[in-house]
C-alpha positions as CSV (number, residue, x, y, z in Angstrom):
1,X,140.2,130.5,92.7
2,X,139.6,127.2,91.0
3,X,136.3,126.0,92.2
4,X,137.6,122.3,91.7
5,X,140.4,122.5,94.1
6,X,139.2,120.9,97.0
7,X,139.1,117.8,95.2
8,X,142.5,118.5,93.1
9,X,144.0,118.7,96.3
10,X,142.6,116.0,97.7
11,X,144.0,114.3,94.5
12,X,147.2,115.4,94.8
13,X,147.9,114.9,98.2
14,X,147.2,111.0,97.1
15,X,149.3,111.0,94.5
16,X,152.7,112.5,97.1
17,X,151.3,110.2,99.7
18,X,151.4,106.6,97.1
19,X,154.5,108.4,95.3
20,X,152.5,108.2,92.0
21,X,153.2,110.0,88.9
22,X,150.5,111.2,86.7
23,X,151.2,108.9,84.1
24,X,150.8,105.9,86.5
25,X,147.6,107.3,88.1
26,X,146.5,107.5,84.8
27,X,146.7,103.9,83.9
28,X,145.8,102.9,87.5
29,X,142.7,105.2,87.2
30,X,142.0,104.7,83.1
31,X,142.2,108.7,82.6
32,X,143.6,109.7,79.7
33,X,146.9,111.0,81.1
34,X,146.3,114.3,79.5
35,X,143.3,114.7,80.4
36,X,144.4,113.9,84.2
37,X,146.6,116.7,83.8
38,X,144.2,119.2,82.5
39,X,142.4,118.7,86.0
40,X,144.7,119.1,87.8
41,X,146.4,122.0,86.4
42,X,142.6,123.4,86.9
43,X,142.2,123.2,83.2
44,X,138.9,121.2,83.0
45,X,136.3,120.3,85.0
46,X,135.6,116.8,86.4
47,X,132.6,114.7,84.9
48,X,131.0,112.0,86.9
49,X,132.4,109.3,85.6
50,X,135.7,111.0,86.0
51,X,135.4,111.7,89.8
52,X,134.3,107.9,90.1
53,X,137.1,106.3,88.4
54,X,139.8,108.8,90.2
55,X,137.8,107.6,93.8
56,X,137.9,103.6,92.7
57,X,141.8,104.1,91.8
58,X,142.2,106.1,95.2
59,X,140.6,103.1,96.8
60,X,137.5,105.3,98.2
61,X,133.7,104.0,98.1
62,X,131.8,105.2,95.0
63,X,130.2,108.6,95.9
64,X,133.0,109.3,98.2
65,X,133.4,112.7,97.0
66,X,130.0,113.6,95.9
67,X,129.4,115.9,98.7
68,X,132.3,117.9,98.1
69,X,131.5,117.5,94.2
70,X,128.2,119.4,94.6
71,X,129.7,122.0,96.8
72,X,132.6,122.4,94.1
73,X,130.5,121.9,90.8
74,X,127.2,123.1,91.8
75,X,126.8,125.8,94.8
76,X,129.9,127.4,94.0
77,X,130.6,126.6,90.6
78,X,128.3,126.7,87.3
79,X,126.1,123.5,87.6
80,X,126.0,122.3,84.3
81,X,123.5,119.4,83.3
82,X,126.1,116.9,81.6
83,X,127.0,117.1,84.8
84,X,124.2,118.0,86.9
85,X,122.1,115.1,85.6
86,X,124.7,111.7,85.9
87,X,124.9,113.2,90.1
88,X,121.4,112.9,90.6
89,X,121.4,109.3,88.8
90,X,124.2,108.5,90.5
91,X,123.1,109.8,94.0
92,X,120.1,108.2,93.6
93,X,121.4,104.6,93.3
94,X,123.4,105.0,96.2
95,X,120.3,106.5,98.0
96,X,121.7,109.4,99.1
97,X,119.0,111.7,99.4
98,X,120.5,114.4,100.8
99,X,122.6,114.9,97.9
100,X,120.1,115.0,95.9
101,X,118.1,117.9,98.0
102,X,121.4,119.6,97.9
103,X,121.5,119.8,94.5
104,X,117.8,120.3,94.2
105,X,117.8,123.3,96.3
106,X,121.2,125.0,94.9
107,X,119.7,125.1,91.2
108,X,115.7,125.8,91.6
109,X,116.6,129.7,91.0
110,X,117.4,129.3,87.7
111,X,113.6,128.0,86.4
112,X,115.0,126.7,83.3
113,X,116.2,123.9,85.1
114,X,112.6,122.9,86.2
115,X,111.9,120.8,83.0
116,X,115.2,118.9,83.0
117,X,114.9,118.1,87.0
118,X,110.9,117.2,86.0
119,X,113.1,114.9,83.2
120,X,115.4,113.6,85.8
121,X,112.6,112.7,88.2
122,X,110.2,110.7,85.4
123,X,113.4,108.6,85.0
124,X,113.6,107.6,88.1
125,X,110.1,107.2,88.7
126,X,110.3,104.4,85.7
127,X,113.5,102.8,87.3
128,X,111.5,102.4,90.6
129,X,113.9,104.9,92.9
130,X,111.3,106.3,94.4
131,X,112.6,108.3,97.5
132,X,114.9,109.7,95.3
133,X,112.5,111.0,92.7
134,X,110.1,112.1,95.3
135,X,112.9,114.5,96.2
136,X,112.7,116.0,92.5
137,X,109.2,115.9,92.2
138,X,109.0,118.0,95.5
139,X,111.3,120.3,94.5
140,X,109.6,120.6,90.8
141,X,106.5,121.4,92.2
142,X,107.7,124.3,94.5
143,X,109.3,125.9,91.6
144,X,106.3,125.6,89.5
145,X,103.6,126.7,93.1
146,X,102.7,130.0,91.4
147,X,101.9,128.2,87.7
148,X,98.8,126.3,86.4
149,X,101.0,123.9,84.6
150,X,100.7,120.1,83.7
151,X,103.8,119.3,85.0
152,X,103.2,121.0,88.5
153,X,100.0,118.2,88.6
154,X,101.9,115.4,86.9
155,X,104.6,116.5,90.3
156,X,101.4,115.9,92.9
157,X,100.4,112.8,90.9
158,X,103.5,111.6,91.0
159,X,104.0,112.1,94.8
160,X,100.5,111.1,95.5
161,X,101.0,107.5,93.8
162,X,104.7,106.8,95.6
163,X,103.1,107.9,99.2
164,X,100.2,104.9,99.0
165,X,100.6,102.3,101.4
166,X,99.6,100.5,104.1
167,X,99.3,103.2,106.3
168,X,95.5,104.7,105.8
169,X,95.9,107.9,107.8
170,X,98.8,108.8,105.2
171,X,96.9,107.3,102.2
172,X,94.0,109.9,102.7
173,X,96.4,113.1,103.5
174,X,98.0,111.9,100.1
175,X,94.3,111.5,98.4
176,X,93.8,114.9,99.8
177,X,96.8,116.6,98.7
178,X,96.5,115.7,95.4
179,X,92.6,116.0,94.3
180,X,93.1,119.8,93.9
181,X,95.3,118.8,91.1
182,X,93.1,116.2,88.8
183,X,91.7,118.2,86.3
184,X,95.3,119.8,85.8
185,X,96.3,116.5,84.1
186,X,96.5,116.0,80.5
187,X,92.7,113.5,80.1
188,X,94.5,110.7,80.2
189,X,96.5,110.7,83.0
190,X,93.3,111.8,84.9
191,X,91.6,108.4,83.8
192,X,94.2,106.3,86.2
193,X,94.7,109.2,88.5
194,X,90.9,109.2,89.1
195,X,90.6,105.5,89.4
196,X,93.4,105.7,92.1
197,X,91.4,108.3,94.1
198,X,88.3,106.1,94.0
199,X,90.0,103.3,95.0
200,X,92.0,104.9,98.1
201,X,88.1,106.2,99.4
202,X,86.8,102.7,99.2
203,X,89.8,100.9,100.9
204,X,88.7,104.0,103.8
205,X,85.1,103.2,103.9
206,X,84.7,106.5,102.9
207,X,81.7,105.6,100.7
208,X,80.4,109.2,99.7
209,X,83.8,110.2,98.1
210,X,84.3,106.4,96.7
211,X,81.1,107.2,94.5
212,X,81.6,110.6,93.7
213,X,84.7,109.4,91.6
214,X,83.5,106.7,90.4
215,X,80.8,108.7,88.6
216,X,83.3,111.4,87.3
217,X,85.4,107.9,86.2
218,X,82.6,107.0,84.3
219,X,81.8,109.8,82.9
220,X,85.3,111.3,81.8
221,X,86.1,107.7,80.8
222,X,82.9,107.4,78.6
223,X,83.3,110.7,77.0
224,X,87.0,110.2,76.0
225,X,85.8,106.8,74.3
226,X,83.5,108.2,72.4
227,X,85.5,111.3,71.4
228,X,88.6,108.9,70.2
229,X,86.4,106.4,68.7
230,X,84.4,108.7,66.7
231,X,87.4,111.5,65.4
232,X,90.0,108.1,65.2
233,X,92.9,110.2,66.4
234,X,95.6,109.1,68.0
235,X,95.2,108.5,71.7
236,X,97.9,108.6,74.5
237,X,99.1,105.6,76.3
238,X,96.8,104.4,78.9
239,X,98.0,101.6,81.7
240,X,94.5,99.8,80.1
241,X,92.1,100.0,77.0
242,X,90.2,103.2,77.3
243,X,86.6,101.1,77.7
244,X,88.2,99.3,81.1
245,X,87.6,102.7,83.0
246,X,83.7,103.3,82.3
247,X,83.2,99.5,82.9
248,X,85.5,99.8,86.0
249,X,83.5,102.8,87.5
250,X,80.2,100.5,87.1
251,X,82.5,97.9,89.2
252,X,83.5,100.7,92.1
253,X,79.3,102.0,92.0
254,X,78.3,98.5,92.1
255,X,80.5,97.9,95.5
256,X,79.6,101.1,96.8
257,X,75.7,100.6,96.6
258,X,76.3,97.0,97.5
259,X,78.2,97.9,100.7
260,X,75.9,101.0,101.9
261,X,72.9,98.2,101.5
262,X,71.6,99.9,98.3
263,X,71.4,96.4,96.8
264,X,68.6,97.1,94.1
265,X,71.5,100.2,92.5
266,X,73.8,97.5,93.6
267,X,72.1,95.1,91.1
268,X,71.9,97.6,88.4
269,X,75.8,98.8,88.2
270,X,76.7,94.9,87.7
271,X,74.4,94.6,84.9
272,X,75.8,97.6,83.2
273,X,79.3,96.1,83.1
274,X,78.0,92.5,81.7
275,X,76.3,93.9,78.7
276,X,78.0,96.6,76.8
277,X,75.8,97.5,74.0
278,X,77.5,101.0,73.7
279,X,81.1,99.7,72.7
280,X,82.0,99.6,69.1
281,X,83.0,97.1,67.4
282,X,85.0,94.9,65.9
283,X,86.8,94.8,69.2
284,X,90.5,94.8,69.5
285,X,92.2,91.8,71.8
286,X,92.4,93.8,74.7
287,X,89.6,95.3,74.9
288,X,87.9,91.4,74.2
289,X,89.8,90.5,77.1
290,X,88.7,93.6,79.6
291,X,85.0,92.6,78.4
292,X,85.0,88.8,79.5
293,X,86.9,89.8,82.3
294,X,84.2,92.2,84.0
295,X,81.6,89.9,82.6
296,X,82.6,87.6,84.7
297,X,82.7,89.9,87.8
298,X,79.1,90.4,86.7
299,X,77.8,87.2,86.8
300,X,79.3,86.5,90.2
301,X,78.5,90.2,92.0
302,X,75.3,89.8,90.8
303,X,74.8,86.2,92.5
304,X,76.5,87.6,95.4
305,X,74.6,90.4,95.8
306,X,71.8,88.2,95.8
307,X,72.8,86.1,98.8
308,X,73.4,89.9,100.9
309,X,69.9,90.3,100.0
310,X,68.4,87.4,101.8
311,X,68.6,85.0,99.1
312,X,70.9,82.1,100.7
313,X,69.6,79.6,97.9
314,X,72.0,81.5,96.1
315,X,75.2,80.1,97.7
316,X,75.7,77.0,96.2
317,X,75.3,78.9,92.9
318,X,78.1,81.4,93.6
319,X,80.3,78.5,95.0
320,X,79.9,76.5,91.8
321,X,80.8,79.7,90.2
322,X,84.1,80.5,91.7
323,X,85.6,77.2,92.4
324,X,87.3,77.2,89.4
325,X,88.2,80.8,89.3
326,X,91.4,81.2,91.7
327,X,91.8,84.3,91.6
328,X,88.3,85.0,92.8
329,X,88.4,82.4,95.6
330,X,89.5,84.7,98.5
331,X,87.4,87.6,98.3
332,X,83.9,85.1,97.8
333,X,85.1,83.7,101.1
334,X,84.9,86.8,102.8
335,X,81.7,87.5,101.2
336,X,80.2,84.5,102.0
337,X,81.1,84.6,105.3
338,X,79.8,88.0,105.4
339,X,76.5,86.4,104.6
340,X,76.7,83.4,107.0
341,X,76.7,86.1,109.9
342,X,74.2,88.1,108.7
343,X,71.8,85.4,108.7
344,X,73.2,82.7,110.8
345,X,73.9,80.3,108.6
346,X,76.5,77.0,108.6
347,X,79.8,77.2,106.2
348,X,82.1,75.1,107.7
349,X,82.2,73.0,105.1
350,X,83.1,75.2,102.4
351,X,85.7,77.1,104.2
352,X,87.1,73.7,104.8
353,X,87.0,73.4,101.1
354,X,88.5,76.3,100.2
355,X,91.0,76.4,103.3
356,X,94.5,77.4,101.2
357,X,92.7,80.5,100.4
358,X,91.9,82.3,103.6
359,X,95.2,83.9,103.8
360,X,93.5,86.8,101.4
361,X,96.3,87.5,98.9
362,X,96.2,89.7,96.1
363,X,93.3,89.9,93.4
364,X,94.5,89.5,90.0
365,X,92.4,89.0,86.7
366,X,93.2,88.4,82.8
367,X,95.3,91.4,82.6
368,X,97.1,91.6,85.8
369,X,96.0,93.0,89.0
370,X,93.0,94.6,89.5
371,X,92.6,96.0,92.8
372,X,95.0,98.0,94.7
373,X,97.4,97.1,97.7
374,X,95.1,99.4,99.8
375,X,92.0,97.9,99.2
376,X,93.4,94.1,99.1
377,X,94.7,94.9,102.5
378,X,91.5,96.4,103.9
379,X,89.4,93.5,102.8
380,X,91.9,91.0,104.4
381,X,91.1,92.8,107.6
382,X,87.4,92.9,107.5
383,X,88.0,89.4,106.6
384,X,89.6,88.3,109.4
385,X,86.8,90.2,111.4
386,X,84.1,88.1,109.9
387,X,86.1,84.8,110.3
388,X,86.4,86.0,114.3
389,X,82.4,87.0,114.5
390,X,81.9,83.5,112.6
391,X,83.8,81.2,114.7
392,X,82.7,83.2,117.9
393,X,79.1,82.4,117.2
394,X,79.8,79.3,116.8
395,X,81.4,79.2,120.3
396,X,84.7,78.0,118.8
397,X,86.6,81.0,121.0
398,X,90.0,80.6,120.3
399,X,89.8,80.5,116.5
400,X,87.5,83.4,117.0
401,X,89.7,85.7,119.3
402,X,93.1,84.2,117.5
403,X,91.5,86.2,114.1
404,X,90.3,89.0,116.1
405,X,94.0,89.7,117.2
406,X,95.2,89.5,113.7
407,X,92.3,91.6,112.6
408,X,93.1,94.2,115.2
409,X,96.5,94.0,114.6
410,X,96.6,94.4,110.9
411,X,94.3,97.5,111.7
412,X,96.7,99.0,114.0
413,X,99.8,98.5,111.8
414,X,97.6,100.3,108.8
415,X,96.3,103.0,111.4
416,X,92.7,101.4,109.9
417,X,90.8,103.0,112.2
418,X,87.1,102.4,111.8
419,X,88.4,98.4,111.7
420,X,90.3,99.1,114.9
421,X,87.0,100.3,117.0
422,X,85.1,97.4,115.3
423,X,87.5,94.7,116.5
424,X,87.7,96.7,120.0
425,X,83.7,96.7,119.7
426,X,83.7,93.1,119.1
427,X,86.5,91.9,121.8
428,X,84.2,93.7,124.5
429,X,81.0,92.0,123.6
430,X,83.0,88.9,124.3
431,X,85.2,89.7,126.8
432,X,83.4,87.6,129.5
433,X,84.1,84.1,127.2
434,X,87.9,85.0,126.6
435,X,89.9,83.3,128.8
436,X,92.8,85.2,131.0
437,X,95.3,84.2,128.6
438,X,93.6,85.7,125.4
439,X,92.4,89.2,127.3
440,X,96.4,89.3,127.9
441,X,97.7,88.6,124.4
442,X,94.8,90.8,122.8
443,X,95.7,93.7,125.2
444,X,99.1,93.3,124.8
445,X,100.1,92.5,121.3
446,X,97.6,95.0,120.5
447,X,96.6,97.9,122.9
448,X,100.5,99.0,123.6
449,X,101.4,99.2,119.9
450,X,99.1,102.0,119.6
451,X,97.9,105.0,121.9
452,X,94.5,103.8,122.5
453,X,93.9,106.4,125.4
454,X,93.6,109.4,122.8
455,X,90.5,107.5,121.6
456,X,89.0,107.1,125.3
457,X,88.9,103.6,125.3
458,X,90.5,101.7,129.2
């Protein structure tokens, strides 16, 4: 039997049904009339860009025939990787993922297809197809369960990255999954890999794990510096300059001490990424440009850490400093009033200054952005928190609860949960100053989009 008959007949029964000739299909399709032949006569198999210029000259959708393609070409053929390799491209722009599983699946046996599906996958990783690699990657690390290899961690890394998002319960299985897996990655990777696991702990709160890797970030990114530096060998591409990730595990200490209320180790972190007597020099342009940056973030964590402490003189101080830095503008809002509530004090006037900015957008620097979707979207709901505590106090209730509903329900869409019992927490205390109508929209824009009973709380 001819394993491409299903589709030759399908072919065939076209060509009686339009009353075409080979010849004219040929020139309708762009086949080489020969080669159209061949094909059907069973003589050669059908490539991909075949089967989709026979389907556009039959009048069919693009990946019309894929399905039967796979079960012709590779479950019950030989599947070949000039062809095997334009399906799963091919599949993939169209999204059809269960294509791609099929053909997954039906070749895994045979291991030597492992580094050319790992191939196929780190293509579309780059392209941005993400569902459709994490279909490869899965299937790439299942064949390689039973190895030690880089490729089986560089599959988990992979997967770990595409599943962030907003939602935190699946950010921290993700973080989970994949820190078995770290040290399996070639030392670079592990620098950006690392830096992604301390970054998913501190947009959960989770403050113990949050420092734990930002020490080993620190240490495995000092170490590498010196060992490149020192021997001058080539190093592998980094997403930043090799000193960013020891400066930027002072940066994730510094918030870690600084939010646990260890403001003294707080201090001492931010110091250690403004003066960096350790690089070498002459520095290159990036790396000049990573320097002034977390200077920067220096000068202002340190003031800011100052007005946490008690030292409210600071505040005009770290105003002046960040009124001209944009990007900055957001995140001192929500520090400052942070600080207003902690010891009472009056900012209306510089949140009316600074107004445009309290939507809490992303955080970029010199060279792009610096902190992740996660943690953006965490601090924009503490944020919101604070603004509701603020206003409250100040016994303007409906801006107060009106940012505690979009607080709560920014928690609830990211399953945030420890910011979900705080705004609960702070909705009670209040509850006797809400009026009827803002108990009903909290309750109901908020309680019934998420099962609130499993926590015990009527």
């Amino acid at each position: 039997m001819n394993h491409g008959n299903t589709i030759v007949t399908e072919l065939e029964g076209y060509l009686q049904r339009e009353h075409l000739t080979i010849s004219k299909f040929a020139v309708q399709s762009g086949l080489h009339s020969g080669t159209l032949s061949n094909i059907i006569n069973g003589q050669r198999p059908i490539s991909m860009k075949q089967l989709d210029q026979m389907t556009e000259a039959m009048g069919l959708k693009k990946g019309h025939y894929y399905d039967q393609y796979i079960t012709d070409f590779i479950i019950n053929g030989s599947a070949d990787w000039r062809r095997t390799g334009p399906l799963l491209q091919q599949c993939a722009e169209l999204g059809d993922l269960e294509a791609i599983r099929r053909v997954v699946n039906n070749i895994l046996d045979n291991l030597t297809y492992l580094p050319m599906l790992f191939d196929a996958a780190e293509s579309l990783f780059d392209q941005g197809l993400y569902s459709a690699a994490s279909v490869i990657y899965k299937g790439v690390a299942e064949g390689e369960r039973f190895q030690h290899s880089e490729r089986l961690a560089l599959c988990q890394y992979r997967l770990f990255h595409m599943q962030l998002g907003e939602n935190q319960d699946t950010n921290l299985q993700a973080a989970n999954q994949f820190e078995p897996y770290v040290e399996r990655l070639d030392e670079a990777d592990q620098l950006d890999a690392i830096k992604q696991l301390a970054d998913v702990h501190t947009s959960l709160q989770r403050w113990d794990k949050a420092e734990e890797w930002g020490k080993i970030l620190g240490k495995k990114g000092r170490v590498q510096y010196e060992y490149y530096h020192n021997k001058r060998v080539e190093q592998k591409q980094l997403s930043k300059p090799l000193i960013y990730y020891t400066l930027y595990s002072y940066l994730t200490l510094s918030n870690v001490y600084y939010e646990t209320g260890k403001h003294e180790k707080a201090l001492h972190y931010a110091s250690l990424y403004a003066e960096v007597n350790w690089a070498r020099t002459p520095y290159s342009e990036d790396e000049r440009v990573v320097l002034e940056q977390f200077k920067e973030w220096s000068t202002a964590n340190i003031l800011l850490y100052r007005l946490m402490s008690g030292q409210v003189e600071a505040l005009p101080e770290y105003v002046q400093y960040i009124k001209s830095r944009e990007n900055e503008i957001a995140h001192a809002l929500f520090n400052i009033v942070r600080a207003a509530n902690l010891y009472r004090f009056n900012v209306d006037n510089i949140l009316e200054r600074f107004h445009e900015h309290m939507a809490y957008g992303e955080q970029f620097s010199r060279f792009g952005r610096y902190k992740s979707p996660q943690i953006t979207q965490e601090r924009r709901i503490r944020f919101f928190a604070e603004l509701a505590v603020y206003h409250l106090q100040m016994e303007r209730f409906d801006q107060g609860f009106d940012y505690l509903s979009q607080s709560f329900e920014a928690s609830v869409r990211t399953q945030s949960k420890d910011n979900m019992m705080r705004c609960v927490g702070l909705f009670e205390r209040y509850r006797s100053l809400a009026s009827s109508e803002q108990k009903e929209k909290f309750f109901a824009d908020n309680f019934l989009s998420y099962d609130f009973w499993y926590w015990g709380i009527k």
